[in-house]
C-alpha positions as CSV (number, residue, x, y, z in Angstrom):
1,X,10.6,-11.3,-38.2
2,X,9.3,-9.8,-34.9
3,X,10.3,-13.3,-33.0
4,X,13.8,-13.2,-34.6
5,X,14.6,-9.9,-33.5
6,X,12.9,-9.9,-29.6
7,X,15.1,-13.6,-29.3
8,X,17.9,-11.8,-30.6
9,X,17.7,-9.2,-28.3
10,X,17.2,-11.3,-25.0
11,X,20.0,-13.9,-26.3
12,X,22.5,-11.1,-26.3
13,X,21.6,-9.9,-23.4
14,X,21.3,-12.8,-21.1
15,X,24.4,-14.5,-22.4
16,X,24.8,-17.5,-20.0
17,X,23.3,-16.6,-17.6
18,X,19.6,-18.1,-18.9
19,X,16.6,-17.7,-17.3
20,X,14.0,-20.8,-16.7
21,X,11.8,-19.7,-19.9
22,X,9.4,-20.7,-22.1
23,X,8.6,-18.7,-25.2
24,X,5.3,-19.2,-26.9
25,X,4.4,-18.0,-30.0
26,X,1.0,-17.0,-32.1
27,X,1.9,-19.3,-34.6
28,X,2.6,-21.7,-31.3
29,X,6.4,-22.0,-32.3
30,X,8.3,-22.1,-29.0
31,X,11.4,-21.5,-27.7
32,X,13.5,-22.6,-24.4
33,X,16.1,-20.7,-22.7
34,X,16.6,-23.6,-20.3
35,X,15.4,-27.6,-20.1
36,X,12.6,-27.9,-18.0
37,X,11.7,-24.3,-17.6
38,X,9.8,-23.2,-14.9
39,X,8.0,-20.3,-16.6
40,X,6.3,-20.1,-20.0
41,X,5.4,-16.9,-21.3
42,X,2.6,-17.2,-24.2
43,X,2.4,-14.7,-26.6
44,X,-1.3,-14.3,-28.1
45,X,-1.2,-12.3,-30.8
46,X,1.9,-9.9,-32.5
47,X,0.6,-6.6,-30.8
48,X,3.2,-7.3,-27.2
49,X,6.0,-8.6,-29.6
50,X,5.2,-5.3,-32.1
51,X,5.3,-3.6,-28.6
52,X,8.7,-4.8,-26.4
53,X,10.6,-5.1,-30.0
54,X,9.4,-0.9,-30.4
55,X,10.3,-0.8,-26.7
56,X,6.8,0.7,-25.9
57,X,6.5,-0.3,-22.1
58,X,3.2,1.1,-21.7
59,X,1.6,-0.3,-25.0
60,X,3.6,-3.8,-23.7
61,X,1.6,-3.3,-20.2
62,X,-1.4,-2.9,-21.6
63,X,-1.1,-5.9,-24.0
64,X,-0.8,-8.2,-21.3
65,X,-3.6,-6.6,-19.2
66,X,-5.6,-7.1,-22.0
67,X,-5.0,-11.0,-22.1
68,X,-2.4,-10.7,-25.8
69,X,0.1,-12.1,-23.2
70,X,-0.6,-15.2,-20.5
71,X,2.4,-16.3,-17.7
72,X,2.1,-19.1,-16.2
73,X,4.1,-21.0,-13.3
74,X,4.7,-20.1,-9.7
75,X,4.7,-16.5,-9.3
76,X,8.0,-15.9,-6.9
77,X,9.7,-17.5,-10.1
78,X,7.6,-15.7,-12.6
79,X,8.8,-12.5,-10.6
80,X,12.1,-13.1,-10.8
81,X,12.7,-14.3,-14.1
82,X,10.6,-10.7,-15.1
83,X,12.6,-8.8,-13.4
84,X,15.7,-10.7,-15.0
85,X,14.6,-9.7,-18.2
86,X,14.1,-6.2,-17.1
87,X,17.9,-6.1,-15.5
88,X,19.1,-7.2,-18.9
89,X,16.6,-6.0,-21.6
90,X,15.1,-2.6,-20.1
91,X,12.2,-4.3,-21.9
92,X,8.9,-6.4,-20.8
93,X,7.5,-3.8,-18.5
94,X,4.4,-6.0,-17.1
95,X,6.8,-8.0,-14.5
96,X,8.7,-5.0,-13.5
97,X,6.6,-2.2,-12.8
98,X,6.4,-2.5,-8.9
99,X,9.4,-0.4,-8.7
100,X,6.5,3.0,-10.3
101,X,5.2,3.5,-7.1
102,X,8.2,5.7,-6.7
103,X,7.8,7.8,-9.2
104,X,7.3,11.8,-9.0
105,X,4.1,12.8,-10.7
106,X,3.6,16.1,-11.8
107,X,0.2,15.9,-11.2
108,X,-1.9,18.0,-8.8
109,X,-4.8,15.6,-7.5
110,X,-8.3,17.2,-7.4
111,X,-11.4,16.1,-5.3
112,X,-12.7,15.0,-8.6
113,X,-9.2,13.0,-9.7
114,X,-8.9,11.8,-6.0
115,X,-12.5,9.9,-6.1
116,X,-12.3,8.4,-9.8
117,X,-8.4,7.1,-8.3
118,X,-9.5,5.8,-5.0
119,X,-12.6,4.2,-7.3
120,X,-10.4,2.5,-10.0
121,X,-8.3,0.7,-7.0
122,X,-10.9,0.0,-4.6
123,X,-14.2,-0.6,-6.2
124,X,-12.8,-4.2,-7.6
125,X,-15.3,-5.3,-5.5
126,X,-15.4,-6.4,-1.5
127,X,-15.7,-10.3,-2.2
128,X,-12.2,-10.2,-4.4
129,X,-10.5,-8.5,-1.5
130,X,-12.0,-11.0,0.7
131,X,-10.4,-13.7,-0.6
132,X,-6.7,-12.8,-0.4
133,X,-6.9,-10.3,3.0
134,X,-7.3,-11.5,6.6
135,X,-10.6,-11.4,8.7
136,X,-10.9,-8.1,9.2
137,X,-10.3,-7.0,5.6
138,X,-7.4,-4.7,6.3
139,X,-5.6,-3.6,3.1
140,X,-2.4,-2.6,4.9
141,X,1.8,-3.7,6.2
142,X,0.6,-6.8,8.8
143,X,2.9,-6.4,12.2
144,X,4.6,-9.7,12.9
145,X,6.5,-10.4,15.9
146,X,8.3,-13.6,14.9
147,X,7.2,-14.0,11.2
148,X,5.9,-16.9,12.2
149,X,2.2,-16.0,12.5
150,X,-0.5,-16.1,10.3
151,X,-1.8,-12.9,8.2
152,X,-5.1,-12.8,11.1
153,X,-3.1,-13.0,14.1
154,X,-0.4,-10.5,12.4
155,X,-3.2,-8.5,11.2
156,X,-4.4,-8.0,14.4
157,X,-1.5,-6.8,16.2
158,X,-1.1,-4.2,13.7
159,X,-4.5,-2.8,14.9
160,X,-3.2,-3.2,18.7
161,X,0.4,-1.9,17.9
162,X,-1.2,1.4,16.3
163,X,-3.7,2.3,19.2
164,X,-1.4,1.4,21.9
165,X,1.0,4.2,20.1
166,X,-1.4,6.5,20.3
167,X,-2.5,6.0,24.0
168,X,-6.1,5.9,23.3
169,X,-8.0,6.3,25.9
170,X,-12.0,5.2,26.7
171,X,-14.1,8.3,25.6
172,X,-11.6,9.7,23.3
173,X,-12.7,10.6,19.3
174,X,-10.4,9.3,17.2
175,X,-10.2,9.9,13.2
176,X,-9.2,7.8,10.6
177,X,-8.5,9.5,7.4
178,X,-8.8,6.5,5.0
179,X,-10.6,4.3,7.1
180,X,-11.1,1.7,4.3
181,X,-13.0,-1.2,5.1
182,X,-13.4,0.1,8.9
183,X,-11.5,-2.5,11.0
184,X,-9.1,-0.5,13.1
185,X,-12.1,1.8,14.1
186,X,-14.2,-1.2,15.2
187,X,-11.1,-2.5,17.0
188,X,-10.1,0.4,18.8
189,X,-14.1,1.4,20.1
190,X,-14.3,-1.8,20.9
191,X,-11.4,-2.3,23.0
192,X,-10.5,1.0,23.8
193,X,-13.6,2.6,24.4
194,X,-13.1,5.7,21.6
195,X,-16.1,7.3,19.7
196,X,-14.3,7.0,16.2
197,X,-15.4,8.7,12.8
198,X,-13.7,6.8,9.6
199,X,-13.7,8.9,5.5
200,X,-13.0,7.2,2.9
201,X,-14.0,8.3,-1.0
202,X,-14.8,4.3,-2.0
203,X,-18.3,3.6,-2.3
204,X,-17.9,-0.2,-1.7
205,X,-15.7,0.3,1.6
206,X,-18.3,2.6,3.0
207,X,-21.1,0.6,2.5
208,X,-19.3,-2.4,4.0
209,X,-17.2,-0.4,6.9
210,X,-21.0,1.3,7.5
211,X,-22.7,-2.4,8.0
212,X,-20.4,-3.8,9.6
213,X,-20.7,-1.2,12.5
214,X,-23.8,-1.4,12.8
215,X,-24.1,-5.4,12.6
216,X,-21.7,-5.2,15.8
217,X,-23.3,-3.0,18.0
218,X,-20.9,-0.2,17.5
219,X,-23.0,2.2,15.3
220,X,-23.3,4.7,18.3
221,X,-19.3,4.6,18.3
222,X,-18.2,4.2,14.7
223,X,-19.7,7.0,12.3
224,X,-18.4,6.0,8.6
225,X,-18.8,8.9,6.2
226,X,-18.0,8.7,2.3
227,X,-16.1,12.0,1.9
228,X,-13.0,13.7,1.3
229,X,-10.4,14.4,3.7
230,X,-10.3,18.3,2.5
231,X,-14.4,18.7,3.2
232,X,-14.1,17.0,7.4
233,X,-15.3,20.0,9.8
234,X,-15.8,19.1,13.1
235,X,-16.0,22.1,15.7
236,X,-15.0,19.8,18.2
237,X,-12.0,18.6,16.9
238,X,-10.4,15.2,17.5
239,X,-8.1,13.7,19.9
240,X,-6.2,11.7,18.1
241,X,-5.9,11.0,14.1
242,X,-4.8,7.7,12.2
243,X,-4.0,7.8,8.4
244,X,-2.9,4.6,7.7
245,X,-1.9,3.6,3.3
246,X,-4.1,6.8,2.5
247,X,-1.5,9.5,1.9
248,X,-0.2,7.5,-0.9
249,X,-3.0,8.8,-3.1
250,X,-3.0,12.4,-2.3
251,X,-0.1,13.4,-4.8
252,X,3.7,14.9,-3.7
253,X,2.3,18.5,-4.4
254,X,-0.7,18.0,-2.0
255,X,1.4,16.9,1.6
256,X,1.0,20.7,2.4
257,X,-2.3,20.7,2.5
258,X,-3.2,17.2,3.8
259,X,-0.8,17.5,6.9
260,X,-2.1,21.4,7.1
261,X,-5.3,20.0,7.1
262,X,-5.0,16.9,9.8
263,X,-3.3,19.4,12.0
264,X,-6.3,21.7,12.5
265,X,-8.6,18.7,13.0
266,X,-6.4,17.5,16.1
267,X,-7.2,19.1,19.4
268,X,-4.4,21.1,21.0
269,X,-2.5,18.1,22.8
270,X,-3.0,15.1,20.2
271,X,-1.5,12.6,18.7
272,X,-1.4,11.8,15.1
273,X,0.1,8.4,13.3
274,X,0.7,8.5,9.5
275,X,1.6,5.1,8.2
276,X,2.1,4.3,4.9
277,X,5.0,3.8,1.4
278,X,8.1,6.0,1.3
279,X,10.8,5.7,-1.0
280,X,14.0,4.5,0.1
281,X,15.9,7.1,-2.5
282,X,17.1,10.2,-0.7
283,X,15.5,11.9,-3.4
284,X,12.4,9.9,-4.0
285,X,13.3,8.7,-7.1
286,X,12.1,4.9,-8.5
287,X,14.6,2.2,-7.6
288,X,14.3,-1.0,-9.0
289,X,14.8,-2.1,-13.0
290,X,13.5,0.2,-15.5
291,X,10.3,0.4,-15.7
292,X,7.4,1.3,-17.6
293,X,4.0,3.1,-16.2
294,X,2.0,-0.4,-15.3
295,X,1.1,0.3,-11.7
296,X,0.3,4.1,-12.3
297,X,-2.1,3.1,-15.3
298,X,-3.7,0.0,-13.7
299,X,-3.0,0.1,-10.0
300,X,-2.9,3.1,-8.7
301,X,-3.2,6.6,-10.9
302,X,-2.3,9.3,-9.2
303,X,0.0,7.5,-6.7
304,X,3.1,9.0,-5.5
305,X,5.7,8.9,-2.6
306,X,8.1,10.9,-1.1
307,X,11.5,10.0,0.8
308,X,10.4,9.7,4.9
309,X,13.0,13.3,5.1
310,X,10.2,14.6,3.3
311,X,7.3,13.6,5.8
312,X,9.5,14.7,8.3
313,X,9.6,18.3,6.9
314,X,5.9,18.4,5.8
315,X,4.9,17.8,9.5
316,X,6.8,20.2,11.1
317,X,5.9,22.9,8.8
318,X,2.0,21.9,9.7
319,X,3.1,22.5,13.3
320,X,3.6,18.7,14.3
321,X,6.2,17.6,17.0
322,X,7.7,14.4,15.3
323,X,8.1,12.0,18.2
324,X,9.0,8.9,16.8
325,X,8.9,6.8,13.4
326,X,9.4,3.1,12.9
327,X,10.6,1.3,9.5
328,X,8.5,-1.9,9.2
329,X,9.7,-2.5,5.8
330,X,10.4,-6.4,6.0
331,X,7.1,-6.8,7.6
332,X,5.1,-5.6,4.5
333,X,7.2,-7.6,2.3
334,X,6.2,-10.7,4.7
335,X,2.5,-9.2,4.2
336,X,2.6,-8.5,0.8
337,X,3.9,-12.3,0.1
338,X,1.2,-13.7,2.2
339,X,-1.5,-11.6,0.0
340,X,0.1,-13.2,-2.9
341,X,-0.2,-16.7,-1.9
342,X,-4.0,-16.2,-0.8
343,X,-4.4,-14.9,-4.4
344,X,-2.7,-17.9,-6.3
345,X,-4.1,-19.9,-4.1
346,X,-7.7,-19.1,-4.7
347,X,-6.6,-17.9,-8.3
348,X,-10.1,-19.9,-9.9
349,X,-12.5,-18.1,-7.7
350,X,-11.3,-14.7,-8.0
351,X,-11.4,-15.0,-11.8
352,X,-15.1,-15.8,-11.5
353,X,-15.3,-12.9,-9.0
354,X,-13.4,-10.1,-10.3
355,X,-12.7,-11.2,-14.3
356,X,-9.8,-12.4,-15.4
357,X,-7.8,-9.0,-16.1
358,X,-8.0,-7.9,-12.5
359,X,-6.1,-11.1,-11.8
360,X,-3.7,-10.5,-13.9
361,X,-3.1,-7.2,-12.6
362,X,-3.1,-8.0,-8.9
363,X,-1.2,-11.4,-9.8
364,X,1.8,-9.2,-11.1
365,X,1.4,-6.2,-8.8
366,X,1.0,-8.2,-5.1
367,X,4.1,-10.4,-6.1
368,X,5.9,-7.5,-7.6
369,X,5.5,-5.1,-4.3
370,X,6.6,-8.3,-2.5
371,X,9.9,-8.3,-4.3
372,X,9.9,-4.9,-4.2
373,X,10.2,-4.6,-0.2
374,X,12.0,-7.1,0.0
375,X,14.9,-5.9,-2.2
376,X,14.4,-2.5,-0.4
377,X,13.6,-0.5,-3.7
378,X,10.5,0.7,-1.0
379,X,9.9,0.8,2.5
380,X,6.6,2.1,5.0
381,X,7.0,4.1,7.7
382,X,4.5,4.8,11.2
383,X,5.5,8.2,11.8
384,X,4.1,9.5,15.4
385,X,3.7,13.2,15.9
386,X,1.9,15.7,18.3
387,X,0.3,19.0,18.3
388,X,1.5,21.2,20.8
389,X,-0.7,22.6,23.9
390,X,-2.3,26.1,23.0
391,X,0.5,26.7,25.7
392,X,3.3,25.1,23.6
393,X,3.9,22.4,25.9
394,X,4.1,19.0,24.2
395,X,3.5,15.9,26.5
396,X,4.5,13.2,25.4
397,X,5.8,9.5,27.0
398,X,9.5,9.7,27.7
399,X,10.2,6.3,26.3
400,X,8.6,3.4,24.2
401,X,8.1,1.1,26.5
402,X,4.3,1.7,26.6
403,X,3.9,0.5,23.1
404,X,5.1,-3.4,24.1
405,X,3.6,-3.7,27.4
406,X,2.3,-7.3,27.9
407,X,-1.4,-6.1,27.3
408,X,-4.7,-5.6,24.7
409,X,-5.8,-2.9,26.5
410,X,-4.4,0.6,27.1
411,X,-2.2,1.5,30.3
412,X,-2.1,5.3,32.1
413,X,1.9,6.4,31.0
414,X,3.9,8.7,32.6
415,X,4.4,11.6,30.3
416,X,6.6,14.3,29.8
417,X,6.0,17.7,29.6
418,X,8.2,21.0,30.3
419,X,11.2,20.8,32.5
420,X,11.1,23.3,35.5
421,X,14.1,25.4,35.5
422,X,13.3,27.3,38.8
């Protein structure tokens, strides 16, 4: 029988060391690992157990998309007995796909690709991610300072940290390739002054980012435009660029063109901050258990990220001046956790909001990345960067101590430019 030969398989290879698990079957036979466990796993119909006894991942994946398989109990404890089984089995791929981001796809993304992927992962729906992000809906690693604070306040010295890197400056146009639902451009026109123009190829986030400019009086500095990054002309150029979580969907074999790209949108002189995922393999392979294709074929298609040597390499050759990069990979597995709690935590209403399949993706995927940072299989990177004078000077602040002055607002800072030798 199907049941005999999956228990079989997991008895050999968890020994002694048992997980807390429940084992539910169609016929409602059950079985426990442990007294008392803490996780049931509920198996609806034969297709998952045809599919993890064939050791088709993907076919296993979708099964429990699909609603064939229901986990229940608190989800750090559903994580970790999921990836257990992985460690042991290199079976059950729903609970351990969150080390896939990692992976290399061979895929070139198109304009085309690029929308329908961006679409699949952010078109949910604005009221699901309103229920699990902070106030100003941003979809991105939270800065804490004491890991203390809550996802707003943490939230909101993200947006502070990232325009007090860039020096903005009143007047100054700034671009934010990505620009989801819009709230660092609304916090930095508002209290930095810029003129800032946002892209991003969701219709839902433009249609929010765009009202929500104009419902606070910033329409004349916040211009929100559904597009691509490859189709931005702008004869005036900017003065400084942002891309924050967005290069994540462009595809390994496209960094040429999107760094290529941001580079001659920058005025001579600017500064440009890429944040977002890298791998933490030298090679940018996946860490983690093995895994099956779950966040590629439900989360994010067409996702990919390279090694932060990579980044490195892909900027210079666009002509960047790296100046600086900061790991802040235990404060998005502190984010990450937070977003998982708000989800469980309003579990009910997001059902009723999104359907019950996109819960059970973002249930496994939000607690997965969580353990997924947190075990360092991934990390995220701000890496800061200039375009050189028409000269080929580079000025530049000589140290960091302008990014963790004691103020919201942005301060004049000394900057360094060529050394005179005469």
């Amino acid at each position: 029988m199907l049941r005999n030969r999956l228990l079989d398989a997991m008895r050999a290879g968890f020994g002694d060391e048992a997980p807390p698990l429940r084992l539910v079957f169609p016929d409602h036979e059950s079985y426990e690992f442990t007294p008392d466990p803490a996780v049931t796993i509920t198996f609806h119909s034969t297709a998952p157990l045809k599919a993890l006894v064939k050791g088709d991942l993907a076919r296993a994946a979708d099964t429990y998309v699909a609603g064939d398989i229901s986990v229940d109990g608190p989800i750090e404890i559903v994580l970790k007995t999921g990836i257990a089984l992985a460690e042991k089995l290199g079976q059950f791929a729903p609970l351990r796909g969150a080390a896939r981001l990692t992976a290399l796809l061979p895929m070139i993304n198109s304009k085309n690709r690029d929308a329908a992927n961006i679409s699949h992962h952010y078109d949910v729906g604005n009221e699901f991610y309103r229920l699990w992000l902070d106030e100003q809906m941003m979809y991105s690693c939270a800065y804490f300072r004491s890991g203390v604070e809550d996802i707003d306040s943490a939230q909101q010295q993200k947006l502070d940290h990232i325009c007090r890197k860039l020096l903005l400056q009143p007047g100054e146009r700034l671009l934010d390739v990505g620009c989801g639902w819009g709230g660092l451009l609304r916090w930095a026109a508002e209290r930095y002054g810029v003129k800032g123009v946002g892209v991003t190829l969701s219709e839902r986030q433009y249609s929010f980012a765009r009202d929500a400019a104009a419902s606070s009086d910033m329409a004349d500095r916040v211009e929100i435009r559904r597009q691509h990054y490859l189709d931005i002309e702008d004869a005036d150029g900017f003065d400084k660029i942002v891309s924050v979580g967005m290069y994540e969907h462009v595809g390994l074999r496209n960094l040429p063109t999107y760094f290529q790209t941001l580079a001659r949108l920058l005025k001579p002189g600017g500064a440009f901050l890429n944040h977002g995922v890298v791998s933490t393999d030298a090679d940018g392979r996946p860490r983690g258990p093995p895994g099956g294709r779950f966040i590629d074929r439900h989360v994010f298609p067409g996702g990919a990220v390279p090694h932060l040597s990579r980044v490195l390499i892909e900027l210079s050759q666009a002509g960047f001046e790296f100046a600086d990069a900061e790991d802040l990979r235990p404060h998005y597995a502190l984010t990450l956790q937070h977003w998982s709690r708000r989800l469980e935590a309003c579990r009910e209403q997001a059902i009723a909001t999104a359907g019950p399949e996109v819960v059970r993706i973002w249930r496994v995927f939000l607690a997965g990345m969580a353990y997924a940072f947190d075990h360092r299989w991934l990390s995220v990177a701000q890496v800061l960067s200039y375009k050189p004078l028409c000269s080929g000077e580079i000025r530049r602040p000589w140290t960091r101590e302008y990014q963790y002055r004691n103020s919201t607002y942005p301060l004049k800072t000394p900057v360094a430019g060529k050394l005179d030798w005469t």
